[in-house]
Rosetta silent file (secondary structure, phi, psi, omega in degrees, C-alpha in Angstrom):
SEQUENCE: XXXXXXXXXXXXXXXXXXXXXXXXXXXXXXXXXXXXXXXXXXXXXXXXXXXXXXXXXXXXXXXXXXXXXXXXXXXXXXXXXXXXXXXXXXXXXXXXXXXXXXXXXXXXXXXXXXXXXXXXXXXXXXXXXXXXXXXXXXX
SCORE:     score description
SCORE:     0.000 S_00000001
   1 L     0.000  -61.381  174.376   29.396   24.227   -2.803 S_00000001
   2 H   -50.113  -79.702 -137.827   32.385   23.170   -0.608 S_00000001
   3 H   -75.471  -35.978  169.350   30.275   23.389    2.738 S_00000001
   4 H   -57.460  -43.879 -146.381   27.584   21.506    1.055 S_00000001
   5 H  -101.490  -26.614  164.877   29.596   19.031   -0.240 S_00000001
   6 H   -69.013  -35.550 -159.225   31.297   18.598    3.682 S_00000001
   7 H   -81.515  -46.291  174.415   28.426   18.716    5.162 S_00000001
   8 H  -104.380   39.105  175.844   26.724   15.530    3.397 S_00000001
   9 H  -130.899  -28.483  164.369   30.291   13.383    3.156 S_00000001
  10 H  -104.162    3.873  164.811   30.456   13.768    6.659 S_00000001
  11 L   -78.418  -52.322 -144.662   26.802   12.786    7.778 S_00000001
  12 H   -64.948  -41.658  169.388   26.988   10.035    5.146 S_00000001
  13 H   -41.646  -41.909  179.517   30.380    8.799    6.548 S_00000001
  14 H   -62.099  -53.541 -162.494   28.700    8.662   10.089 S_00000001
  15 H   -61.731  -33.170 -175.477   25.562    7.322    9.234 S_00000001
  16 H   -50.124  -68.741 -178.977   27.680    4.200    7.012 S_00000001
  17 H   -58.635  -27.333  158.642   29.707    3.607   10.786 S_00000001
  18 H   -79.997  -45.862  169.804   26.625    3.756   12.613 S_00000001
  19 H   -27.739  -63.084 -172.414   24.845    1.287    9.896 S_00000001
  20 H   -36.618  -70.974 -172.701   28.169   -1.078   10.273 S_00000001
  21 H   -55.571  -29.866  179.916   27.545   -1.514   13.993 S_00000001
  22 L   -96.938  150.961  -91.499   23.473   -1.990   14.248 S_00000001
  23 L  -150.152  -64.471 -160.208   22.593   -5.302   14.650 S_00000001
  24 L  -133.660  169.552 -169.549   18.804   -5.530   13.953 S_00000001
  25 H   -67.130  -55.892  177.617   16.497   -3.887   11.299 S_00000001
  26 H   -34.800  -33.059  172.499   15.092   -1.796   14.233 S_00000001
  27 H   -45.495  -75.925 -163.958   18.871   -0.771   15.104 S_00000001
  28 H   -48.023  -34.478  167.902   19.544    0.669   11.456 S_00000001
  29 L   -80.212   -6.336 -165.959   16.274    2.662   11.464 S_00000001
  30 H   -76.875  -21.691  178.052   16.915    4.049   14.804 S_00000001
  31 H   -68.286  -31.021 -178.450   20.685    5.153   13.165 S_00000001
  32 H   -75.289   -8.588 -158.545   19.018    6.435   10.229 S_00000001
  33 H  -116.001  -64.602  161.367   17.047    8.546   12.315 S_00000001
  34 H   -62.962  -50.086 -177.809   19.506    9.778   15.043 S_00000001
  35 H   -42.615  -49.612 -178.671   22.562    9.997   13.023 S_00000001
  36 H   -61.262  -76.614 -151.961   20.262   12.697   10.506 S_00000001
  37 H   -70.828  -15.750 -162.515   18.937   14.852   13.216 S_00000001
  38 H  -108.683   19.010  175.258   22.369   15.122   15.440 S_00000001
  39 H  -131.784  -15.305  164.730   23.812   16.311   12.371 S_00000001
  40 H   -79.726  -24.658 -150.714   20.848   18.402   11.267 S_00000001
  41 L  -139.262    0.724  172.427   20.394   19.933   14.373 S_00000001
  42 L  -136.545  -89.431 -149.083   23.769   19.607   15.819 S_00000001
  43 L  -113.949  -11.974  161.288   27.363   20.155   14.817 S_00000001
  44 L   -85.030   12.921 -167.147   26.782   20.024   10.760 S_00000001
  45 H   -27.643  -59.383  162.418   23.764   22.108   11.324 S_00000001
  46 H   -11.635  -72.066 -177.405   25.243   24.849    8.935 S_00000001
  47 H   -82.057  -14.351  145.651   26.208   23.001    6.513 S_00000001
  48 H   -75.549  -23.423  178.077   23.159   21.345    6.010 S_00000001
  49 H   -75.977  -45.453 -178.508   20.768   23.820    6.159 S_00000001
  50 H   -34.666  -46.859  178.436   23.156   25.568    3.549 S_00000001
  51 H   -70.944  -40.452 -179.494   22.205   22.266    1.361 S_00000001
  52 H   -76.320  -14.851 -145.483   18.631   22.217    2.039 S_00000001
  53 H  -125.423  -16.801 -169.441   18.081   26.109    1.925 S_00000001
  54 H  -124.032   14.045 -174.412   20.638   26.862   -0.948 S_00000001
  55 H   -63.517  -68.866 -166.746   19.991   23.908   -3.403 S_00000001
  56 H   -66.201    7.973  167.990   18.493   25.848   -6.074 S_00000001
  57 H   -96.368  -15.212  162.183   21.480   28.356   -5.944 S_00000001
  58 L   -58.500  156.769  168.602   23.911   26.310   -6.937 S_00000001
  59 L   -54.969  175.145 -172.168   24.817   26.083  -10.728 S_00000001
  60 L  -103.841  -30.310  156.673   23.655   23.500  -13.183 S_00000001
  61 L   -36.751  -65.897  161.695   27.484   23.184  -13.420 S_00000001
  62 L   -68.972  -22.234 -152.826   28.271   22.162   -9.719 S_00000001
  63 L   -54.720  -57.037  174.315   24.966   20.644   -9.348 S_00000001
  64 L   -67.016    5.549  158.436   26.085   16.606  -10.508 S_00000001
  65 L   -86.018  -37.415 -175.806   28.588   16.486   -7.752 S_00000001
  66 L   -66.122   27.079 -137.645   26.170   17.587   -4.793 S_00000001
  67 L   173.572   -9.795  136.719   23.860   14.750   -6.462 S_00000001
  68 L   -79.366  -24.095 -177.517   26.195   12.196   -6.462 S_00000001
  69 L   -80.261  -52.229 -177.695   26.613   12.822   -3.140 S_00000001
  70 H   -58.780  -32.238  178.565   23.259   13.211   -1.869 S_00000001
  71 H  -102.497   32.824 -172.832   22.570    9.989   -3.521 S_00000001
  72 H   -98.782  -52.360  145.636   25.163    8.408   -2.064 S_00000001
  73 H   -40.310  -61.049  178.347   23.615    9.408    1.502 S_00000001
  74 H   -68.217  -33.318 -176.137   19.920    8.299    0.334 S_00000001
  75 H   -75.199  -23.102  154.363   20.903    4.982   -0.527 S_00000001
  76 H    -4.748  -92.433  155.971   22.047    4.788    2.757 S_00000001
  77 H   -24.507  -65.271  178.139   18.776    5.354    3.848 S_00000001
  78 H   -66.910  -55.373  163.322   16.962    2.962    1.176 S_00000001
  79 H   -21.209  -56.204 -119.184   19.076   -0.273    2.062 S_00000001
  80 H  -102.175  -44.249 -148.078   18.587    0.535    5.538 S_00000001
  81 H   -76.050  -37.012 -163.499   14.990    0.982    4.838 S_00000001
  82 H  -108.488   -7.950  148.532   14.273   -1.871    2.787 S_00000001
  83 H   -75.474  -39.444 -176.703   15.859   -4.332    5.089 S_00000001
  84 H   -47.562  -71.557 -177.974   13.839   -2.577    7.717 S_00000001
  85 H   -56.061  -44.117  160.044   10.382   -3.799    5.425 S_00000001
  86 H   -30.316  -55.354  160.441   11.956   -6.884    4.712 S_00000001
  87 H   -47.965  -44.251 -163.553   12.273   -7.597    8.367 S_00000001
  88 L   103.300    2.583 -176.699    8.539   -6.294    8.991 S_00000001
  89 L  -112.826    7.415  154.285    9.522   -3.240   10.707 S_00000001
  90 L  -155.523  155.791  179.852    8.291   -0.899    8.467 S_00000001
  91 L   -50.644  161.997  178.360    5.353   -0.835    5.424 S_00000001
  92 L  -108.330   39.513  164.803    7.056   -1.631    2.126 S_00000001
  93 L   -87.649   68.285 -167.937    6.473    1.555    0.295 S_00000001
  94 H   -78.656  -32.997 -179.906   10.385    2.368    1.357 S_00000001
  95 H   -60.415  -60.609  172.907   10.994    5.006   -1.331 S_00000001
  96 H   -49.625  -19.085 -169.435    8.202    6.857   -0.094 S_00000001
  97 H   -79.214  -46.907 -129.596    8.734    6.397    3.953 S_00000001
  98 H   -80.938  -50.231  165.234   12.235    7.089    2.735 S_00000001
  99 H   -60.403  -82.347 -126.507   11.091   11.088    1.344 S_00000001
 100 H   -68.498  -34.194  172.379    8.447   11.454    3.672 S_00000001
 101 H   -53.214  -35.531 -157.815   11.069   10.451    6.448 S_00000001
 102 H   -94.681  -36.345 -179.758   13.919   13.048    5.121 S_00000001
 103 H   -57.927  -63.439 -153.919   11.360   15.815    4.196 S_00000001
 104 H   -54.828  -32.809 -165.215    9.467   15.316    7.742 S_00000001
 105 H   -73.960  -66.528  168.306   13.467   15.292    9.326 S_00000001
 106 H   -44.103  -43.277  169.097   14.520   18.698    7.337 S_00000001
 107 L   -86.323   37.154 -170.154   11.777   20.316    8.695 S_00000001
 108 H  -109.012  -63.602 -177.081   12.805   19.914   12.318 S_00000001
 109 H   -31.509  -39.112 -167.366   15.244   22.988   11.988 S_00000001
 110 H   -46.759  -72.111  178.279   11.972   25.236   11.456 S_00000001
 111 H  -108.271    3.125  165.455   10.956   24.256   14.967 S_00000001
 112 L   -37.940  100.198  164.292   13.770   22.409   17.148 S_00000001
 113 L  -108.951  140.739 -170.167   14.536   24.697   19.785 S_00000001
 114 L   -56.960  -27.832 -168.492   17.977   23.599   21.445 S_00000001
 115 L  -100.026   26.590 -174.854   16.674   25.118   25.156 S_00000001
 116 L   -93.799 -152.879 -170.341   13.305   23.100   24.714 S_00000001
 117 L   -61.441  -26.562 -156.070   11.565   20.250   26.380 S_00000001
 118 L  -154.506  127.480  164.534   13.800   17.441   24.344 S_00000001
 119 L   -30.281 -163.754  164.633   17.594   16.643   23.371 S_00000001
 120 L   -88.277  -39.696  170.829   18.469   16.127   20.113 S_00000001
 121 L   -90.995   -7.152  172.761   18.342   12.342   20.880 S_00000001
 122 H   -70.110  -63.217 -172.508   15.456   12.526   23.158 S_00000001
 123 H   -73.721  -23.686  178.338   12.997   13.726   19.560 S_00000001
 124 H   -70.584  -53.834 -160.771   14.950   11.373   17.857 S_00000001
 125 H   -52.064  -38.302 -143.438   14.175    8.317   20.423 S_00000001
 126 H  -111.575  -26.605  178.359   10.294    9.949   20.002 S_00000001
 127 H  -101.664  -36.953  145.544    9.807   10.408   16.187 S_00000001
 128 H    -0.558  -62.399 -168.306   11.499    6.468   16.219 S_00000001
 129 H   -96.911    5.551  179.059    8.541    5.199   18.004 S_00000001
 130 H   -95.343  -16.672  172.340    6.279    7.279   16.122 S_00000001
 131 H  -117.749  -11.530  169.837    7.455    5.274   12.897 S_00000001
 132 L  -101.867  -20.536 -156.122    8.644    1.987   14.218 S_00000001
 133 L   101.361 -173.075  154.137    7.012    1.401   17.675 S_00000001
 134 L   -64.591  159.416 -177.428    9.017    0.907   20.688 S_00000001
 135 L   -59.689  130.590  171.197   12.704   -1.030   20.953 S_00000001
 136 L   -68.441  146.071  146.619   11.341   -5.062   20.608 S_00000001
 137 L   -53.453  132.817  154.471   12.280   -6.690   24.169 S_00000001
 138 L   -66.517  146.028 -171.174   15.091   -9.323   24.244 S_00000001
 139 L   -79.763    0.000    0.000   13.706  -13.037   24.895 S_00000001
């Protein structure tokens, strides 16, 4: 429970401080997107997989704290998302983009290997342009 409960108070704190700082709707998804994988796949790796892989072991007791928390993280993630459609920079079915983004994102541990072909921010920069496009040019 504790490592669970570290593990998504310190992605959501990052992802909030990266949020703060982007700029354009395109920014926010590209934060929403790196911030999750360098923390999936890099130094909270642990403690997340512990959340994704051990959710149904917790109690029905502990269970409403991880679940304030987690949705404390996802709204993150909808805001971000639903400025993004607002904007035009993504379809406006946000709840769904918003699962199918975190599910598709979770399942990067399965196959990320750390000695392969691509950083951590290299597949992020690459699953980005597979849901947004490319960075727009400045005029």
């Amino acid at each position: 429970m504790a490592v669970m409960a570290l593990g998504i108070t310190s992605t959501t704190e990052k992802l909030a401080a990266a949020l703060d700082v982007a700029t354009t709707a395109h920014d926010k998804v590209s934060a929403l997107i790196h911030v999750h994988l360098n923390s999936l796949l890099g130094e909270n790796q642990a403690a997340l997989e512990v959340m994704l892989y051990e959710w149904r072991s917790v109690s029905e007791a502990q269970r409403p704290g991880l679940i304030i928390l987690r949705d404390r993280y996802e709204a993150l993630w909808q805001t971000a998302l639903d400025e993004a459609a607002a904007a035009g920079v993504v379809g406006q079915d946000t709840r769904l983009l918003r699962r199918m983004l975190l599910g598709s994102l979770h399942w990067s541990v399965q196959w990320f290997k750390r000695d392969g072909e691509d950083s951590v921010d290299a597949l992020a920069e690459r699953m980005l342009k597979l849901v947004i496009g490319p960075r727009p040019q400045a005029d």
